[in-house]
C-alpha positions in Angstrom: 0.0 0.0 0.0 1.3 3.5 -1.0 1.3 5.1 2.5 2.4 2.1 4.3 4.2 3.1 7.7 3.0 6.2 7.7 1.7 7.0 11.1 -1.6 9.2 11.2 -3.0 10.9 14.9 -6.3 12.4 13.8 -7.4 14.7 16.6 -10.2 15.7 14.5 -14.2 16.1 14.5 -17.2 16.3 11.8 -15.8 16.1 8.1 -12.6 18.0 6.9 -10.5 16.4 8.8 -11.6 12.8 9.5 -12.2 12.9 5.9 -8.7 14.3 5.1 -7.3 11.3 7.5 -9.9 8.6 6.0 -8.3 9.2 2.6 -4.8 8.6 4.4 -5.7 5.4 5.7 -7.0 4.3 2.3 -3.8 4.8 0.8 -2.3 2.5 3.5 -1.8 4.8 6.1 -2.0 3.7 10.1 -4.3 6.2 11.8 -5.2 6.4 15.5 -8.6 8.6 15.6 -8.9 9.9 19.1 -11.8 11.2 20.3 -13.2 13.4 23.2 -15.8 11.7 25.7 -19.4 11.4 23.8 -17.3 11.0 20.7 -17.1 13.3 17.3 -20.5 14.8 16.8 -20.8 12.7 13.1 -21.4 9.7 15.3 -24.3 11.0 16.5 -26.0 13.1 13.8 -28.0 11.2 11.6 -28.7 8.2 15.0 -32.2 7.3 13.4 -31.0 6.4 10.6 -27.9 4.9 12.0 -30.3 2.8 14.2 -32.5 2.0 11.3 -29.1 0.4 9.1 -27.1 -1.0 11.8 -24.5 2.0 10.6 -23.7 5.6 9.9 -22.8 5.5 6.3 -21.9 9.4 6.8 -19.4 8.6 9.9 -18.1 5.2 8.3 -16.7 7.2 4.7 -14.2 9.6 6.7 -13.6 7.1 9.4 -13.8 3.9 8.2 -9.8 1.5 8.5 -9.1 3.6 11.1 -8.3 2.6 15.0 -10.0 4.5 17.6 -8.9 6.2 20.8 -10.8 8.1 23.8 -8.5 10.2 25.5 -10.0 13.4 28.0 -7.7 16.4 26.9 -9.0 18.3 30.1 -7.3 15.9 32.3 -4.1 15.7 32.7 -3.1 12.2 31.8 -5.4 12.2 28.7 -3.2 15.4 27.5 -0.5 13.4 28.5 -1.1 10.8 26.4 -2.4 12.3 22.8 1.4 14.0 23.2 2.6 10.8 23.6 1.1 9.2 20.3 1.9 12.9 18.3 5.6 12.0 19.5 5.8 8.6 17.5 3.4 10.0 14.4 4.1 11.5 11.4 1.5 13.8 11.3 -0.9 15.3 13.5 -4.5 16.7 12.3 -6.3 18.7 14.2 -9.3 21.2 13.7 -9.8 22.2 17.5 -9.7 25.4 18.2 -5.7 26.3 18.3 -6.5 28.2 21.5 -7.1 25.2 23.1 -4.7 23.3 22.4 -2.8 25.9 23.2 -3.8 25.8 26.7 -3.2 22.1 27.2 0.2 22.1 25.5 -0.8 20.6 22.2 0.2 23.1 19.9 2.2 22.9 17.3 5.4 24.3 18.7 5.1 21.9 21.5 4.7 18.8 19.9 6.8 19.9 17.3 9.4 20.4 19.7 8.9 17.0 21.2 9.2 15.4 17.5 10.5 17.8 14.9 9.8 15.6 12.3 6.1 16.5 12.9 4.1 17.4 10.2 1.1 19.5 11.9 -1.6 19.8 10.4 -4.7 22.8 11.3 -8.3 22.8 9.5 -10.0 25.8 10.4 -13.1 27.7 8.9 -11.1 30.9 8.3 -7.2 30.9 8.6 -5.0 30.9 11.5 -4.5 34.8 10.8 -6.9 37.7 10.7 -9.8 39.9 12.6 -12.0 36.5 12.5 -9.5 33.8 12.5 -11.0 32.9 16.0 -14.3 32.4 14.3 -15.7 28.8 14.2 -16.4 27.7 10.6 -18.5 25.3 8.9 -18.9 24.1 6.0 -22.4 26.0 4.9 -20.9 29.2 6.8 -17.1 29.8 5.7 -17.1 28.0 2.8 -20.2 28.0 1.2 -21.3 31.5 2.1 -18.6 33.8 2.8 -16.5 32.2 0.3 -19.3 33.6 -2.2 -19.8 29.6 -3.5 -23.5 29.7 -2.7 -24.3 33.0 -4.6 -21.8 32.0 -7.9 -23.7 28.6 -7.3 -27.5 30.4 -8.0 -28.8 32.0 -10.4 -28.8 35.7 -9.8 -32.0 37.2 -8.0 -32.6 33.7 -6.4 -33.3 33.5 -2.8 -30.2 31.4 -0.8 -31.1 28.0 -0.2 -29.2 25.5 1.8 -27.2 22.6 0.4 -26.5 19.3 2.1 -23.1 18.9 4.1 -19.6 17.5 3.2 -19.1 19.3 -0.1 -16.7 22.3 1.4 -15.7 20.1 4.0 -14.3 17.3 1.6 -13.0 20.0 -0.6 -10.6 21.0 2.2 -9.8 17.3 3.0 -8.3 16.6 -0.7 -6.7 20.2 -0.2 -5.2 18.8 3.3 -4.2 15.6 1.9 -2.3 17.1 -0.7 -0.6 20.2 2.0 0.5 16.6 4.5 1.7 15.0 1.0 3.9 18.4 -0.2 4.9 18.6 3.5 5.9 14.9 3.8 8.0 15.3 0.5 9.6 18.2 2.0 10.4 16.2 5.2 12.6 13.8 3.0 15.3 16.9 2.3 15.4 18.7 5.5 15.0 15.9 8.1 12.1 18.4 9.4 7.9 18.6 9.4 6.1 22.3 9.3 2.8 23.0 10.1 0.5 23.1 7.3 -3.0 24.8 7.5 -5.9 24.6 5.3 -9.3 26.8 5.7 -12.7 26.2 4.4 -12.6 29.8 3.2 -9.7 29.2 1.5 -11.0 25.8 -0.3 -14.0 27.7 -1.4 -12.3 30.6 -3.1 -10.3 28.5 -5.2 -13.0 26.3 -6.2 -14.1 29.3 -7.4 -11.7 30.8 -8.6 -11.8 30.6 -12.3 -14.7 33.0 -11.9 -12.7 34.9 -8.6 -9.8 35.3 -11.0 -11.9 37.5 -13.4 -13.2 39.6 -10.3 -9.7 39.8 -9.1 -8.7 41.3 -12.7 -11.8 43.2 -14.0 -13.4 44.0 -10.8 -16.4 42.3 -11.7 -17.8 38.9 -12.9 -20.7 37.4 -14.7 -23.6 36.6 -12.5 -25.6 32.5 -13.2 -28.5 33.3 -15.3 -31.7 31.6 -14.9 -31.8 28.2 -17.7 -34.3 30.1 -19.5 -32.0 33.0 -20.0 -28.7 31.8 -20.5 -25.5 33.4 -22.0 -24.8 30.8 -24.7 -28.0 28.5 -25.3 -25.4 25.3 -26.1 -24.1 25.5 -22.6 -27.5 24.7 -20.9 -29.7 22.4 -19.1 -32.3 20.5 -21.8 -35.4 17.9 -20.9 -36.7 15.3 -23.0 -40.5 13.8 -23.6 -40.4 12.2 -20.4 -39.2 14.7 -18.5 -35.4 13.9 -18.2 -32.7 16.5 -17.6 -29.1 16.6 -19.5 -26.6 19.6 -19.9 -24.7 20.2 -23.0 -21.5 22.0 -22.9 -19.9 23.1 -26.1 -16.0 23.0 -27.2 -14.3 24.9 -29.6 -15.7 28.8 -30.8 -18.2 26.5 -33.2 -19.1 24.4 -30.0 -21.0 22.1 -32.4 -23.9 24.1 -33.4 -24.9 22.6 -36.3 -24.8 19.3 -35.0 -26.2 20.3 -31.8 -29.5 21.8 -33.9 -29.4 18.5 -35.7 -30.0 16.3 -31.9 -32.3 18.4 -31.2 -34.3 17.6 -34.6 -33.9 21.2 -35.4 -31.9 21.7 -38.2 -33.6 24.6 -39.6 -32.3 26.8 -36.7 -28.9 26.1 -38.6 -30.1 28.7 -41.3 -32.3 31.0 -38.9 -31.4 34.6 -39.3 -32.1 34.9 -36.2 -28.6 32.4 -35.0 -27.1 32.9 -38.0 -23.7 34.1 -36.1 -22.1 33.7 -33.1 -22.8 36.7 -32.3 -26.5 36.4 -32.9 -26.9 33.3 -31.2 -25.2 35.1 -27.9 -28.2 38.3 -28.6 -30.4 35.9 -29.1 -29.8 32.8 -26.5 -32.9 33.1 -24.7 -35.3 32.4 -27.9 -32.6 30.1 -28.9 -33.4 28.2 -25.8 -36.7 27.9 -26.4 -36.4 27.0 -29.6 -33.9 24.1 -28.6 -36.0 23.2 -25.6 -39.2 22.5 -28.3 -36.9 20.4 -29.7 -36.0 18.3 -27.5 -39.0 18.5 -25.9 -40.7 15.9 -28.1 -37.5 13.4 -28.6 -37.3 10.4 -26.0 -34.1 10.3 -24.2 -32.5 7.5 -25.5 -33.0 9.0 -28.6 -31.4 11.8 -27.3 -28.3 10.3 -26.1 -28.1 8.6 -29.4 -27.9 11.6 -31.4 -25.4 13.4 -29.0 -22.8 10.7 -28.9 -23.4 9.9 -32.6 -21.9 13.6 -33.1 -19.1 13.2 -30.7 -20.9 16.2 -28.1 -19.4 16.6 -24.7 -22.9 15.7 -22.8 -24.2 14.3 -19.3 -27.5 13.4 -17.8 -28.6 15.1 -15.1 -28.7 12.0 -12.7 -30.2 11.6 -8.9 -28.3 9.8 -6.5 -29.9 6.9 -7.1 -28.9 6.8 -10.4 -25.6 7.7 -9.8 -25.2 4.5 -7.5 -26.7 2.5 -10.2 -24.2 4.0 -13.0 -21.7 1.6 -14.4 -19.5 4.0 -15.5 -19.4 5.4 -11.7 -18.4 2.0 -10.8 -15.8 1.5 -13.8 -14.4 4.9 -12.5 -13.7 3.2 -9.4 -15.7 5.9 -7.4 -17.1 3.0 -5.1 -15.2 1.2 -2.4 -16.9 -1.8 -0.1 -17.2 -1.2 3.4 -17.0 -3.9 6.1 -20.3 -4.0 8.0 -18.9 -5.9 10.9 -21.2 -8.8 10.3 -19.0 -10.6 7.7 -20.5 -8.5 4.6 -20.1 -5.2 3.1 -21.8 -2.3 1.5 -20.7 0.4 -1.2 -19.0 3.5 0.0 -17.5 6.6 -1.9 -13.9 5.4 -2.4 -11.1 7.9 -2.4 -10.5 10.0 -5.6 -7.8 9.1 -7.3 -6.9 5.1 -8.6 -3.2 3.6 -8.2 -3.5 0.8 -10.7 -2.2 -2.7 -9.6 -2.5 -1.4 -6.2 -6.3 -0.2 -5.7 -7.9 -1.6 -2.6 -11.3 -3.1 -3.3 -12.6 -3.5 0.5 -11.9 -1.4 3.4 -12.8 -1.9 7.5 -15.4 -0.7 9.1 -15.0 3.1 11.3 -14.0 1.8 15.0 -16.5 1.8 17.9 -16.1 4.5 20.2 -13.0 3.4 21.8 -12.9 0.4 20.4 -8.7 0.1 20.7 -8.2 2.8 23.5 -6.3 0.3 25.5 -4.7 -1.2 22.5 -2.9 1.9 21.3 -2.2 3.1 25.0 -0.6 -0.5 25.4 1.3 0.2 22.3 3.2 3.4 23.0 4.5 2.0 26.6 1.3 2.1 29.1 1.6 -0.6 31.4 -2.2 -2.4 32.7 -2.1 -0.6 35.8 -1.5 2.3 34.0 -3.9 2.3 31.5 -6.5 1.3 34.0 -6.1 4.3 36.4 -7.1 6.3 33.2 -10.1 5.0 32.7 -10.6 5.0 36.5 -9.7 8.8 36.4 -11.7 9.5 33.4 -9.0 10.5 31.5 -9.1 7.5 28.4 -12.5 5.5 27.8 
C-alpha cells in the first residue's frame, strides 16, 4: 500500500478532517482517531438512521480503516497521552480550536518540539491569521457563504437556499491531503515537518476561482442566469418527452452548433437569421433556448443520447443519486469502495479519488466503535495495565 508506515493521529471532529485522515488510511496509512468523551459529533447526527441500518454511512466514509482512541484532553493524563502518540506519528491533524490546544500544550510548537519531524496539520473555517480567525467555521458558513460559492452557485436574484453537508468540507480534505503530502515530501530533504493549515474559506475561493480570478482582474464577474435565460443557449440544461434533464457543454468557438440543432431535430435553426452568427446566437440565447427546448421536448431520451454521442458532443445526464449509485460507468471509475459492515458482509462506500492501478484496494474496515482500541494503542506506546486502567478509572481514556 502506497502510505504504508506512515503513522496518522487524527485529533479531529465532523468532516474535513476525518475525511482528510480517512483518505490517508486508504492509501495505507496507520491512523489512530482519538476522540473526546461522547465521541465526534458525526457519530451522532443522523442516530435514526444509523439505528435504522445498523451503521452511519456518513461517519463510516471519513472514518472507516481507522483505530480508535478516547482520550480526555482536560485531564491531565489524557493530554499526556495524545502527546505521547503525536511523539511517535508522522503527522498530527487537528481542527480544535488552536487556542485550546494551546492551553493544554498541544500546539504545534510543543509537539513539534517533542518530534520535529512533525508534520502538523490545522483545519479551520477561516485561517490561523486575521480579525475572524477565532471564528468557528462550517462548511455551509465559511465555505459556502462567505467564500461567495453559494451565490456563484444560484442564479442571480434567487433567494439562498441551503445545500447538504460535506461538499466544502471534503474540498478541504483533498486540499489537506495534498498540503501533508507536499509537506511529507519536503520532510525527506530537510529531516524536518512544518505545520501546514488549510481553511474552508480558503478551499472555497479557489474552487471558485476561475470566476474569482476575473473579479480579481476586471473587478467584476458574470452573475448565473436563470436556464431560460442563459449566456450561450449550447451551454444549458435541456429535458426530454419524459421529463429527463441533461446539460450540454460546447468545445471549440463553433461548440458544435450545427450538429447540436441536428440532436435536437432542429436543423432549420442552422439557417435561422435569427442564430445565424455567433454573435446572434449570444443576442439571441434566450429564444434560442426555447427553440432548442421544443426540440427536445418531443424526442425520447435515449434517442437523445443517441444523437449526442453519434456527433461526438461533450454531454451528461442530469442524474439523482440513485442513479448515480446504479451508473456503471461510476463503478468502472472506481468511485465505489466496499465497506466492512462488521457482520461478515459489506456495502458500497464513496472510495477515495484518485486510482493507483495494480494497487487499488477493493474493501476497506469498518470506522472503529467508540474506543474500540483505546487500551490497544495506549498499550502500544509504553502504558503498562495498571496504568492504563487508572485512566479509565480517572476518566482520562475511555
Amino acid at each position: 500500500m502506497l502510505l504504508e508506515g506512515l503513522k496518522v493521529v487524527d485529533f479531529s471532529a465532523y468532516i474535513a478532517g476525518p475525511g482528510a485522515c480517512g483518505i490517508l488510511a486508504d492509501w495505507g496509512a496507520s491512523v489512530i482517531k482519538v476522540e473526546r468523551p461522547g465521541g465526534d459529533n458525526m457519530r451522532h447526527v443522523f442516530q435514526d438512521l444509523a439505528n435504522d441500518l445498523g451503521a452511519n454511512p456518513t461517519f463510516e466514509l471519513d472514518n472507516r480503516g481507522k483505530r480508535g482512541v478516547v482520550l480526555d484532553i482536560a485531564k491531565p493524563a489524557g493530554r499526556d497521552a495524545l502527546a505521547r502518540l503525536a511523539a511517535g506519528a508522522d503527522v498530527f491533524l487537528t481542527n480544535v480550536r488552536p487556542v485550546s490546544l494551546k492551553k493544554y500544550g498541544l500546539d504545534d510548537a510543543t509537539l513539534r518540539k517533542a518530534n520535529p519531524r512533525l508534520v502538523y496539520a490545522v483545519i479551520t473555517g477561516y485561517g490561523l491569521e486575521g480579525p475572524d480567525a477565532h471564528l468557528p467555521g462550517f462548511d455551509v458558513t465559511a465555505f459556502w457563504a462567505r467564500a461567495g460559492v453559494g451565490y456563484m452557485t444560484a442564479p442571480k436574484g434567487a433567494e439562498p437556499f441551503l445545500r447538504t453537508s460535506g461538499v466544502g468540507d471534503h474540498a478541504t480534505s483533498l486540499a489537506t491531503v495534498s498540503a501533508i503530502l507536499a509537506a511529507l515530501y519536503e520532510r525527506n530533504s530537510t529531516g524536518e515537518g512544518r505545520l501546514v493549515q488549510t481553511s474552508l474559506l480558503a478551499s472555497g475561493v479557489y474552487l471558485t476561482g476561475s470566476d474569482l480570478a476575473v473579479q480579481l482582474k476586471f473587478g467584476r464577474v458574470a452573475s448565473v442566469r436563470p436556464r431560460a435565460n442563459p449566456i450561450n443557449a449550447l451551454a444549458n440544461y435541456y429535458r426530454s418527452v419524459e421529463g429527463r434533464w441533461f446539460v450540454h457543454n460546447p468545445r471549440g468557438s463553433g461548440g458544435g452548433w450545427e450538429k447540436f440543432c441536428a440532436a435536437a431535430g432542429r436543423a432549420d435553426l442552422i439557417t435561422d437569421e435569427r442564430f445565424a452568427t455567433g454573435k446572434a446566437r449570444r443576442l439571441n440565447a434566450a429564444l434560442l433556448a426555447a427553440e432548442l427546448d421544443a426540440g427536445f421536448a418531443a424526442l425520447p431520451f435515449e434517442e437523445i443520447a443517441r444523437r449526442l454521442d453519434a456527433a461526438d458532443l461533450a454531454w451528461a445526464p442530469m442524474q439523482l443519486p440513485a442513479e448515480v449509485a446504479a451508473d456503471p460507468q461510476v463503478a468502472a471509475a472506481g468511485a465505489f469502495v466496499e465497506v466492512e459492515d462488521g457482520q461478515g458482509g459489506t456495502y458500497r462506500s464513496p472510495a477515495a479519488p484518485a486510482r493507483f492501478p495494480g494497487a487499488d484496494l477493493d474493501r476497506r474496515p469498518a470506522a472503529p466503535k467508540l474506543g474500540e482500541h483505546t487500551r490497544q494503542v495506549l498499550a502500544e506506546v509504553g502504558y503498562g495495565e495498571a496504568e492504563i486502567e487508572a485512566m479509565f478509572a480517572d476518566g482520562a481514556a475511555a
